[in-house]
Steps between C-alpha positions, in 0.01 A plus 500: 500500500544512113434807321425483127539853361372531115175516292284178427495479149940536516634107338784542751260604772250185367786268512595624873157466628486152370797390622399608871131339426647185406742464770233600773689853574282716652573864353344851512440660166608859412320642208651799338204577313280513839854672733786718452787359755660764710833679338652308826397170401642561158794661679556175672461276201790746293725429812403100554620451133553815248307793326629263168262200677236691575458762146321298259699658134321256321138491523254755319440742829873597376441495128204713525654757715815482322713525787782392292536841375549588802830340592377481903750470711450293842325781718276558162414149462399459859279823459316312188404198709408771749214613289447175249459203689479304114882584448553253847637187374220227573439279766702680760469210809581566861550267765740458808618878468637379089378575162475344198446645162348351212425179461763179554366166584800347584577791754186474588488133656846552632356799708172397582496099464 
């Protein structure tokens, strides 16, 4: 099973969903404006790739709470996603026990095509 983790109105999230529609991919969608995934499953995703992958420094969630000032080190970072599921970098896909984060087309039909 394919687990799309992100909000719906996300380009990068768009872009995965219609990559999976038009390749006939059936997927489960995550909505982080509906769910707040477990401090495990984010856990998980910081040790499948890296708290770098997964912290989203660039989007407004960030700007507006001006973590920058901050200077957060890993264990802060992690504590942020924690509580802000907007600072996740978006889509966050699962499938065969793997994640992928963001969105990568090429990757994409290597992995799933």
């Amino acid at each position: 099973m394919i687990i799309v983790y992100g909000i719906k109105n996300c380009d990068s999230v768009k872009k995965a969903l219609k990559f999976f529609k038009e390749n006939n991919l059936e997927i489960e969608f995550f909505d982080f404006k509906k769910e707040q995934p477990s401090n495990e499953k984010i856990k998980s995703w910081v040790e499948k790739s890296s708290i770098d992958k997964v912290f989203n420094n660039k989007g407004t969630t960030y700007r507006t709470l001006k973590l920058k000032d901050l200077n957060l080190d890993e264990n802060g970072k992690f504590e942020w996603l924690c509580k802000e599921t907007m600072l996740i970098k978006r889509p966050v896909i699962e499938a065969n026990n793997n994640i992928i984060i963001g969105f990568d087309e090429v990757l994409y039909k290597e992995t799933f095509l």
